[in-house]
GUMI-384465 format. One record per residue (C-alpha): x, y, z; residue number from 1; residue in one letter. Coordinates in steps of 0.02 Angstrom, whole numbers, plus 50000, padded with zeros to 5 digits. Each point is the difference from the previous one (the first is absolute). Example, Ala and Ser with C-alpha at 12.3 -4.5 7.8 and 13.67 -1.06 7.14 Angstrom:
      u      v      w  pos  code
  50615  49775  50390    1     A
  50069  50172  49967    2     S
END
This chain:
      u      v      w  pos  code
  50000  50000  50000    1     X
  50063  50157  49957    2     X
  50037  50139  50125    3     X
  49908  50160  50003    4     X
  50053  50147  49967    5     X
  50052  50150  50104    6     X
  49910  50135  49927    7     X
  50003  50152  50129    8     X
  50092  49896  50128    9     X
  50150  50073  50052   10     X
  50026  49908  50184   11     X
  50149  49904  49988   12     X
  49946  49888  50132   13     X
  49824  49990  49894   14     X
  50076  49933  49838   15     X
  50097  49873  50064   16     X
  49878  49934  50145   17     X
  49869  49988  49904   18     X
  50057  49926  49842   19     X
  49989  50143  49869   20     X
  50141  49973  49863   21     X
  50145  50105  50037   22     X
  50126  50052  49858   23     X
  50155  49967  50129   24     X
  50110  50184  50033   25     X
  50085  49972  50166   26     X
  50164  50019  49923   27     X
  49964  50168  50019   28     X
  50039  49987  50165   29     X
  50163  49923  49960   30     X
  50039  50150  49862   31     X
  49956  50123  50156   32     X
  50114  49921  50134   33     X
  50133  49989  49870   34     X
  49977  50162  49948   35     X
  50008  50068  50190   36     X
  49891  50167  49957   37     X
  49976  50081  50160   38     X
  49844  50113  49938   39     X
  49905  49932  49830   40     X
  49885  50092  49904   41     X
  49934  49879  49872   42     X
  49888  50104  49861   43     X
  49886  49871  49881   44     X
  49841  50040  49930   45     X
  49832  49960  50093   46     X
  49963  49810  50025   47     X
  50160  49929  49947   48     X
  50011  49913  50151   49     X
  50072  50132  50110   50     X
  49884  49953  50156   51     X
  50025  49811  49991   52     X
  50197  50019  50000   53     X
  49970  50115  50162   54     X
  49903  49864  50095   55     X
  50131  49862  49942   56     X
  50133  50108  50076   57     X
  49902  49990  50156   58     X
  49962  49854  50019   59     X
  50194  49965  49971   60     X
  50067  50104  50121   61     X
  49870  50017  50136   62     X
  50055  49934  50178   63     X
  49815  50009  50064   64     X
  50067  49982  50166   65     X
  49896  49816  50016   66     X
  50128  49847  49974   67     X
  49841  49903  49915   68     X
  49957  50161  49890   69     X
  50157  49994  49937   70     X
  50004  49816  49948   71     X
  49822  50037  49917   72     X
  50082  50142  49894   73     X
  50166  49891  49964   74     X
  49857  49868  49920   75     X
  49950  50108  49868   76     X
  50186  49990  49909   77     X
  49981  49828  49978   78     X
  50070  49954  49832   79     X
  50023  50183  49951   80     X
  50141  50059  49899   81     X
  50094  50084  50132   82     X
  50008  49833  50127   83     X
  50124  49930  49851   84     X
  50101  50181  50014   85     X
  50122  49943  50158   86     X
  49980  49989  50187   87     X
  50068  50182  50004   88     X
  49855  50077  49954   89     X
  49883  49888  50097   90     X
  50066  50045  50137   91     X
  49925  50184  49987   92     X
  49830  49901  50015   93     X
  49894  50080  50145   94     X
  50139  50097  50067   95     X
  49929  50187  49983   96     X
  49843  50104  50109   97     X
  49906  50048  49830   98     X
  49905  50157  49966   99     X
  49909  49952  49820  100     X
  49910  50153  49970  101     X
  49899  50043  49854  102     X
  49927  50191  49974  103     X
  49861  49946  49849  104     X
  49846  50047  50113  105     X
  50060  50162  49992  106     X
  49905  50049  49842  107     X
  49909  50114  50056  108     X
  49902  50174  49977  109     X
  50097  50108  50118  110     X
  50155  50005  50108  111     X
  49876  49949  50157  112     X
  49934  49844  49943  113     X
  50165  49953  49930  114     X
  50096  50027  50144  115     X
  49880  49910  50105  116     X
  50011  49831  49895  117     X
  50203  50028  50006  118     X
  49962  50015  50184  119     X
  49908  49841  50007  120     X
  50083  49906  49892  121     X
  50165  50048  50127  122     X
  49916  49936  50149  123     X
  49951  49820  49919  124     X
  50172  49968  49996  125     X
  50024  50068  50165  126     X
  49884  49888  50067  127     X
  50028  49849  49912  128     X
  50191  50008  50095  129     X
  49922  50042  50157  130     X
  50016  49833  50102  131     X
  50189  50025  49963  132     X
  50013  50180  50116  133     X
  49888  49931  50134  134     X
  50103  49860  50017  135     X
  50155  50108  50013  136     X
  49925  50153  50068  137     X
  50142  50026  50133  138     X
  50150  50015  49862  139     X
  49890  50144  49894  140     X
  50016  50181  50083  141     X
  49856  50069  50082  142     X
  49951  50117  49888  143     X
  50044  49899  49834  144     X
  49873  49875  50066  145     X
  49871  50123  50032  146     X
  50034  50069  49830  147     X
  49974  49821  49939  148     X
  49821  49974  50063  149     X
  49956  50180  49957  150     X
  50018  49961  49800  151     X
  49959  49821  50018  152     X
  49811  50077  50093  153     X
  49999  50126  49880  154     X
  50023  50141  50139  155     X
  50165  50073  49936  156     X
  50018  50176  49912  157     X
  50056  50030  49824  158     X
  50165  50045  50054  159     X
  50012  49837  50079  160     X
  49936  49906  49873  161     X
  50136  50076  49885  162     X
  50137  49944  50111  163     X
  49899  49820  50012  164     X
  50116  49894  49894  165     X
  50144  50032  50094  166     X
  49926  49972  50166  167     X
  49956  49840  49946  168     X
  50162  49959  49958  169     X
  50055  50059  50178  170     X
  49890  49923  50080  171     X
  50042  49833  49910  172     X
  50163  50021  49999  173     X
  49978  50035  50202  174     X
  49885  49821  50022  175     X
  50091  49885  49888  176     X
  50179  50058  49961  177     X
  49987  49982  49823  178     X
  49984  50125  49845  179     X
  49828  50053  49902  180     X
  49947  49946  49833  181     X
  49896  50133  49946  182     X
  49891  49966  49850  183     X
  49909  50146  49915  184     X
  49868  49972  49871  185     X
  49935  50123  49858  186     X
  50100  50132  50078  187     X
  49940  50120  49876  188     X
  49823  49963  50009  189     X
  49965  50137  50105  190     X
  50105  50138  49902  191     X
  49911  49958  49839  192     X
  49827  50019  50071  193     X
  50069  50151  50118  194     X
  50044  50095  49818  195     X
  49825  49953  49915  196     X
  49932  50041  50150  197     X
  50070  50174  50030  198     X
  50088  49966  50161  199     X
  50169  49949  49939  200     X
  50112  50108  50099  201     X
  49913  49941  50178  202     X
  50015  49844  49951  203     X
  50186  49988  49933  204     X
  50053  50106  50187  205     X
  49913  49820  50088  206     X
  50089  49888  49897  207     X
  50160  50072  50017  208     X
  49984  50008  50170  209     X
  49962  49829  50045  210     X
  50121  49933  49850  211     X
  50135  50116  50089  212     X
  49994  49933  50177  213     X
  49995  49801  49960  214     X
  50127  49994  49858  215     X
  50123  50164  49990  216     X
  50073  49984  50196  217     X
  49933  49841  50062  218     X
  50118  49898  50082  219     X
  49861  49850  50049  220     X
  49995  49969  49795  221     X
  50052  49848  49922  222     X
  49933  50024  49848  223     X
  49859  50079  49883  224     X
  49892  49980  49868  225     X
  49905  50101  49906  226     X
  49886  49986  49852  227     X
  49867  50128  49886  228     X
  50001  50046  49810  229     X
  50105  50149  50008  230     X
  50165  50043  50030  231     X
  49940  50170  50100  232     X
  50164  50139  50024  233     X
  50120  49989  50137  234     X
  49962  50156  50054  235     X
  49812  49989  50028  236     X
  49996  49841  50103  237     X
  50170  49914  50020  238     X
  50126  50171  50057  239     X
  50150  49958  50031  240     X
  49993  49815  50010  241     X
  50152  49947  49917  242     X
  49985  49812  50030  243     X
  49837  50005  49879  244     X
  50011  49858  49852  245     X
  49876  50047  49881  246     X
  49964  49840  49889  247     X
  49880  50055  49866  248     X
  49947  49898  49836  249     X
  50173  50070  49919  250     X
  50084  49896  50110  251     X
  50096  49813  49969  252     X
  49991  49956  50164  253     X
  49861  49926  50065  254     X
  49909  50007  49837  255     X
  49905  49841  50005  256     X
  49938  49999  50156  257     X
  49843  50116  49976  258     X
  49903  49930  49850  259     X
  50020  49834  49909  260     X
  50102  49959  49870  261     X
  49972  49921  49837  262     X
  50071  49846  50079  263     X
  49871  50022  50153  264     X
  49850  50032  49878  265     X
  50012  49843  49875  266     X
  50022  49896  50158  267     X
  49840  50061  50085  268     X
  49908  49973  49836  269     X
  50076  49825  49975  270     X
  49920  49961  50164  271     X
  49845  50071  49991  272     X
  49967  49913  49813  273     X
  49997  50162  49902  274     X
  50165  50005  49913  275     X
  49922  50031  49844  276     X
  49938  50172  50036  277     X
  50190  50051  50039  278     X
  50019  50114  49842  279     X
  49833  50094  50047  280     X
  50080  50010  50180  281     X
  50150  50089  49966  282     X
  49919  50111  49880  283     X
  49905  50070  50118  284     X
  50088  49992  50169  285     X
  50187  49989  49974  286     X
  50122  50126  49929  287     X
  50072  50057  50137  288     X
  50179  50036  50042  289     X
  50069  50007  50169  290     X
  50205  50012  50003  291     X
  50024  49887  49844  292     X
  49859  49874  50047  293     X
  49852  49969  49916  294     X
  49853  50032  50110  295     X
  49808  49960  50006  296     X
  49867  50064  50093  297     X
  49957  49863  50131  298     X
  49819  50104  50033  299     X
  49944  49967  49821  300     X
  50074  49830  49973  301     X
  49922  49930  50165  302     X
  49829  50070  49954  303     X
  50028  49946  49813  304     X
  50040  49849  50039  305     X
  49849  49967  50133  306     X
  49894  50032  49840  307     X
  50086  49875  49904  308     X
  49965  49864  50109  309     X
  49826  50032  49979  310     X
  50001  50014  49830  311     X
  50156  49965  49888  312     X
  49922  50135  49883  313     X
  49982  50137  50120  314     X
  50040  50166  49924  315     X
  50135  50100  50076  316     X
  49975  50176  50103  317     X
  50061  50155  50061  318     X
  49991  49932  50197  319     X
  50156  50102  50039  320     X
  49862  50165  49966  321     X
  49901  49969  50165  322     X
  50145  49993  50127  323     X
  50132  50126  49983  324     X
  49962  50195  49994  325     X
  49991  50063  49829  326     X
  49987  50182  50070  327     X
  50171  50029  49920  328     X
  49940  49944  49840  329     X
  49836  50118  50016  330     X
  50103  50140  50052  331     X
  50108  49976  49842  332     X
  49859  50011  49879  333     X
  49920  50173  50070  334     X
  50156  50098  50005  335     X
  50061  49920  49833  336     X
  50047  50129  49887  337     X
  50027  49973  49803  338     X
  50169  49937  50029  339     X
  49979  49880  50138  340     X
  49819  49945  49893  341     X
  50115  49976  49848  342     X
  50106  49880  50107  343     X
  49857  49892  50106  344     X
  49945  49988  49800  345     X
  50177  49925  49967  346     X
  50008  49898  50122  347     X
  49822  49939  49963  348     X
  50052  49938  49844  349     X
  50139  49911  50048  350     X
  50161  50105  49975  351     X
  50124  50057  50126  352     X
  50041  50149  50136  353     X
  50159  50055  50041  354     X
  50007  50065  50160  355     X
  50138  50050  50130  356     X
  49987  49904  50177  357     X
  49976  50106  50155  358     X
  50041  49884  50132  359     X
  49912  50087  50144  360     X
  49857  50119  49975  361     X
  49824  50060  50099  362     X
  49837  49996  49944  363     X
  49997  50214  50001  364     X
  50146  49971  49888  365     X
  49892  49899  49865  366     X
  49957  50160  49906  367     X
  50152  50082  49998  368     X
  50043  49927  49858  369     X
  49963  49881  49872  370     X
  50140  49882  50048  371     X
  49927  49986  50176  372     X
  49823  49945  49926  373     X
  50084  49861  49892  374     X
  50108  49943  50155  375     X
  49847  49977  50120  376     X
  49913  49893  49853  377     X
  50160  49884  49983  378     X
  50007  49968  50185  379     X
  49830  49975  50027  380     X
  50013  49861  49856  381     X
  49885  50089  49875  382     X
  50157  50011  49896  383     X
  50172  49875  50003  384     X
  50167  50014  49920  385     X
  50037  49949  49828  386     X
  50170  50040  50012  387     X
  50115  50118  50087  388     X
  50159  50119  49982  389     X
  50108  50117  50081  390     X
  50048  50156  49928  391     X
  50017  50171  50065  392     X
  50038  49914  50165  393     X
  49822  49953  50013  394     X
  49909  49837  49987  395     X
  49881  50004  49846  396     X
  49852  49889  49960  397     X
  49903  49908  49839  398     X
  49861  49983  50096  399     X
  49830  49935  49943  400     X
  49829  49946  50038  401     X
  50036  49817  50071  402     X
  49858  49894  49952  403     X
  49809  50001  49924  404     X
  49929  50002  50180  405     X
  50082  50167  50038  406     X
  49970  50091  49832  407     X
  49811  49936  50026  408     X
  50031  50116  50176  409     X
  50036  50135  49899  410     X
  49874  49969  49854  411     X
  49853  50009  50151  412     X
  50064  50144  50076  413     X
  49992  50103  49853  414     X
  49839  49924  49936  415     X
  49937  50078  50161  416     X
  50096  50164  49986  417     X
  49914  50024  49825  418     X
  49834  49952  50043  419     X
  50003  50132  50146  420     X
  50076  50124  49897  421     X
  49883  49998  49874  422     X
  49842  49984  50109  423     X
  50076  50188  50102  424     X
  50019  50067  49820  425     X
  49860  50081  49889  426     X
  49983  49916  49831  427     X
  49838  50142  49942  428     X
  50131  50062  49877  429     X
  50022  49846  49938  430     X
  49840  49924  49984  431     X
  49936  50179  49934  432     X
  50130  49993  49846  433     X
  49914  49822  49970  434     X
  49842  50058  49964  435     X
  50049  50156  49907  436     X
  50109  49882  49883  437     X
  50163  50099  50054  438     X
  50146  49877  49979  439     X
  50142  50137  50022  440     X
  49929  50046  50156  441     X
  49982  49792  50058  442     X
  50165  49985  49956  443     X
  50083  50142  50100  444     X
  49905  49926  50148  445     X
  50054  49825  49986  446     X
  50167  50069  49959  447     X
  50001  50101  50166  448     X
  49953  49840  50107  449     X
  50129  49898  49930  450     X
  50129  50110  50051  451     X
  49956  49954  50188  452     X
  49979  49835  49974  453     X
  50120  49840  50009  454     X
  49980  49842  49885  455     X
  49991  49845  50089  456     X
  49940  49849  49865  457     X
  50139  49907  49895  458     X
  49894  50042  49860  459     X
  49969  50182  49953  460     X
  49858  49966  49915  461     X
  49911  49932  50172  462     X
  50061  50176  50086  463     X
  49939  50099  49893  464     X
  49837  49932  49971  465     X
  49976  49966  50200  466     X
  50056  50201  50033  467     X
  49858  50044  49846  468     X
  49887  49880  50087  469     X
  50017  50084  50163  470     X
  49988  50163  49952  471     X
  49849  49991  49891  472     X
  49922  49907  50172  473     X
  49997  50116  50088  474     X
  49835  50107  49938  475     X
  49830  49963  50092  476     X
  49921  50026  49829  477     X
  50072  49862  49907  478     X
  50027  49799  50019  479     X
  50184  49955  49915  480     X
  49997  49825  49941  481     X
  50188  49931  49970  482     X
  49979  49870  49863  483     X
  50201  49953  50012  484     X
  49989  49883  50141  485     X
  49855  49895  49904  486     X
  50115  49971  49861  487     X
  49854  50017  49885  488     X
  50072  50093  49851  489     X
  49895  50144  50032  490     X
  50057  50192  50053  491     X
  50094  50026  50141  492     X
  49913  50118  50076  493     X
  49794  50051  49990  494     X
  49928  50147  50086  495     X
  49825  50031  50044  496     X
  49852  50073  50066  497     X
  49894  49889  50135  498     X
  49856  50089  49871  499     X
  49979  49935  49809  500     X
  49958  50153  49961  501     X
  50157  50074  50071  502     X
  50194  50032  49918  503     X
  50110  49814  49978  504     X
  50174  50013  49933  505     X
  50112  49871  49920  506     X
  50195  49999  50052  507     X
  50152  49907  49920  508     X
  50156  50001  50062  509     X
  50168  49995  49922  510     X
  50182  50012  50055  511     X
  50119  50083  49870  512     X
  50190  49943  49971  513     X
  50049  50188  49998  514     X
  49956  50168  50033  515     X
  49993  50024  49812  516     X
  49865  49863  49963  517     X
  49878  50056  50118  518     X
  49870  50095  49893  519     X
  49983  49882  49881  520     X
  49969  49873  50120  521     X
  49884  50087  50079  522     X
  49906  50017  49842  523     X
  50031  49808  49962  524     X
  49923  49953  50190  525     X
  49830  50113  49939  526     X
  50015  49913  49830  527     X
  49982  49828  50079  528     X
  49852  50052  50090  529     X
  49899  50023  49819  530     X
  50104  49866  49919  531     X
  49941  49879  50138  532     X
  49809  50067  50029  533     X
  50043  49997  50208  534     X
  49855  50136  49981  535     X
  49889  49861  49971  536     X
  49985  49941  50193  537     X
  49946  50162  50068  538     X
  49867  50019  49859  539     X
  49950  49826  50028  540     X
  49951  50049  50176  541     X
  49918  50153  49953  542     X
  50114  50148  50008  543     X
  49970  50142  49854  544     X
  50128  50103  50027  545     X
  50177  49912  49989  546     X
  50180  50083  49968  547     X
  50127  49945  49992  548     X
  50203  50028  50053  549     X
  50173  49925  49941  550     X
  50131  50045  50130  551     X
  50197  49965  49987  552     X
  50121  50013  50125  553     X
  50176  49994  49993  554     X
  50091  50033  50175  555     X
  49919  50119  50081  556     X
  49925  50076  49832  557     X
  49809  50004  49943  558     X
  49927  50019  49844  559     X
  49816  49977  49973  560     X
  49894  50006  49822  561     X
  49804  50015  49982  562     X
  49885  49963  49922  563     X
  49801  49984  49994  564     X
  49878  49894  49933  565     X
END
């Protein structure tokens, strides 16, 4: 029988005690002690895997303070990779007071609610290590152990709360005589909402603060971990911490630890029966590149692959879309001007973007410049690395969308965008030229809308036709009926009164080859309309008065012919 699948599980303890398949990355664990970072700030895109890797380092290094505890967490390495790695680094096992901390909740809609889920989330770790300072109450000071109690109650004060992290440590370090492990997940959860939000600043003078006291002069440290999507600047959250390692996707080391490999992927599929659906797989969920190694999304090929074992046919989708914060990508599309639309166009349809790296950046930095935008949207894993170079004594990128699943990200966004764009705009202009017959004055309308809009559809004749299709929708007075999609060899576009005694219009499309052919064309589209009889549907139905309109684009050029019956 085959084992289920993790989806949304990220316990450690969960997946393995229960019997959900587990693609097997303890080495990283080895790569980390090896490695002997004493502060790690690990920067991968949303559910790569981020969380899970947290909760096997806890469950790893945790001395619970319970002998049979312990045991129970030694269990759960059974047959892993890293029991075959040497007894050197088993002997780390359950050695470490662990702080595994994760700031998620903290999504919220001002600096109050978010501090108070920070502040809770604080005192459930503070409370599940409580047994440990009772027991040793008489080697903590006084007033470290009533500190203790006062965040682990939820009585303390902001300011103590922001010194919280190291007093853990101390106390620890007081009860047990060993070193902290402190584990910090999605890190930059609350700095992303905080600028969307409007209370950045507050929020980045809290993090620093509590960031600051457990990991710049904390002597009770052994070591830390840290994880989130973005590599945020020194200078906002991590001053003067010198002993920082950043690991971001650019990196070699630890590259296939977060995400599976190719290796990884045909193995689960091999095991699950579904092999044959590997091409439609990677097409849609691989293509990414952290260090040198080829990455997947483990997300979208867990969720993919719980479809295939219902159904070996299962079509694939965009599950990625649902769980990480496309805010960034939102943000992108309203500020976009012509240049930056010209190059989400680009990238659209499949070519490349060179951009310089900027290593370490904050969200009020995103607008600076257009560099900054296109560095958020590579570490956030909306673009990856084709290639890079140094020149200039800078780092350089080919970077690109990765996959079919991401560009479909983008392709919804903007579909959205559009559609609320043109349902604030007012199309009376445009409608009014349509029943007056005035194709000049049609096509410097169109014109001006394409100039704010972005093409999304690997065919140009699909864009164009959907942006036509979507502005002509939105008048009360008329029903638009989009023939394309019925593949019936009729127009592409009808227009026309809920009345039969009302106005209908005939549309055909056409996309010219150059600037040059696009009056002709335009012609040829209203040509095709007699040639063809399309008139013959709305007259069929009972409409008297029917005109008709060819319209050719090229770019972000309009040209539109009339002509009457």
């Amino acid at each position: 029988m085959k084992k289920p699948l993790p989806i949304g599980v990220d316990s450690f303890e969960d997946v393995i005690r229960t019997g959900y398949y587990y693609v097997d990355k303890t080495i990283f664990i080895k790569e980390l002690l090896d490695l002997k970072g004493k502060v790690n700030l690990f920067t991968r895109p949303r559910r790569f895997g981020k969380t899970l890797n947290l909760s096997m380092l806890r469950y790893f290094f945790e001395d619970t303070g319970d002998a049979g505890s312990n045991e129970k967490n030694k269990e759960l390495f059974h047959d892993l990779k890293i029991t075959e790695a040497g007894e050197a680094y088993l002997e780390q096992m359950g050695q470490y007071p662990v702080l595994n901390l994760t700031l998620k909740s903290a999504k919220q809609e001002d600096f109050g609610k978010a501090y108070y889920m920070i502040q809770k989330a604080v005192a459930v770790e503070f409370e599940r290590h409580r047994s440990i300072v009772e027991r040793q109450r008489e080697r903590i000071a006084q007033k470290d152990y009533e500190g203790y109690f006062a965040i682990a109650e939820e009585r303390a004060t902001e300011a103590e709360v922001r010194n919280a992290l190291q007093l853990f440590s101390r106390c620890m370090y007081a009860a047990t005589g060993k070193k902290t492990v402190l584990l910090i997940d999605e890190y930059d959860v609350p700095l992303e909402n905080a600028y969307f939000r409007g209370f950045y600043e507050e929020m980045v003078d809290f993090i620093r603060a509590l960031f600051e006291s457990a990991l710049k002069t904390n002597e009770c440290l052994q070591f830390a971990v840290i994880t989130g999507c973005l590599r945020i600047s020194r200078e906002s959250i991590f001053t003067g911490l010198n002993h920082l390692r950043i690991i971001s996707v650019m990196d070699k080391n630890y590259s296939e630890h977060f995400g599976f490999t190719e290796a990884e992927v045909r193995k689960l599929m091999e095991d699950y029966g579904a092999g044959s659906r590997f091409a439609t797989m990677r097409e849609w969920y691989d293509g990414y590149c952290f260090g040198d190694t080829e990455v997947y999304n483990p997300w979208s090929v867990i969720n993919f692959l719980y479809d295939l074992r219902a159904d070996l046919g299962a079509f694939p989708r965009p599950y990625w879309i649902n769980t990480s914060s496309n805010d960034i990508i939102k943000d992108l599309i309203l500020r976009a001007d012509r240049e930056t639309k010209e190059q989400i166009e680009a990238l659209l349809h499949g070519e490349i973007l060179d951009i310089q790296v900027h290593e370490e950046v904050t969200y009020g930095d995103m607008h600076s410049n257009g560099e900054n935008l296109w560095n958020f949207l590579y570490f956030t894993g909306y673009l990856t690395k084709e290639s890079a170079y140094f020149e200039e004594s800078a780092i350089h990128l080919k970077a690109r969308i990765p996959n079919t699943e991401v560009k479909t990200i983008y392709q919804t966004t903007i579909k959205n965008w559009m559609k609320d764009k043109f349902e604030k705009a007012d199309f009376r202009d445009l409608y009014r030229a349509m029943e007056e017959g005035d194709a000049a004055r049609m096509g410097e309308i169109l014109s001006e809308q394409l100039f704010g809009t972005i093409s999304f559809y690997d065919s140009a004749e699909n864009f164009y036709h959907g942006f036509l299709a979507g502005v002509l929708s939105q008048s009360e007075n008329y029903l638009v009926k989009s023939n394309r999609e019925s593949g019936n060899g009729r127009s592409d576009l009808m227009v026309k009164s809920p009345s039969l005694r009302g106005r209908s219009f005939v549309v055909e499309v056409k996309v010219s080859d150059s600037i040059d052919d696009l009056e002709a064309d335009a012609q040829a589209a209203l040509q095709q309309i007699y040639d063809r009889r399309y008139m013959e549907e709305l007259r069929t139905e009972g409409y008297k008065k029917i005109d008709c309109f060819g319209v050719a684009f090229y770019r972000k050029d309009c040209e539109v012919r009339f002509g009457g019956e």
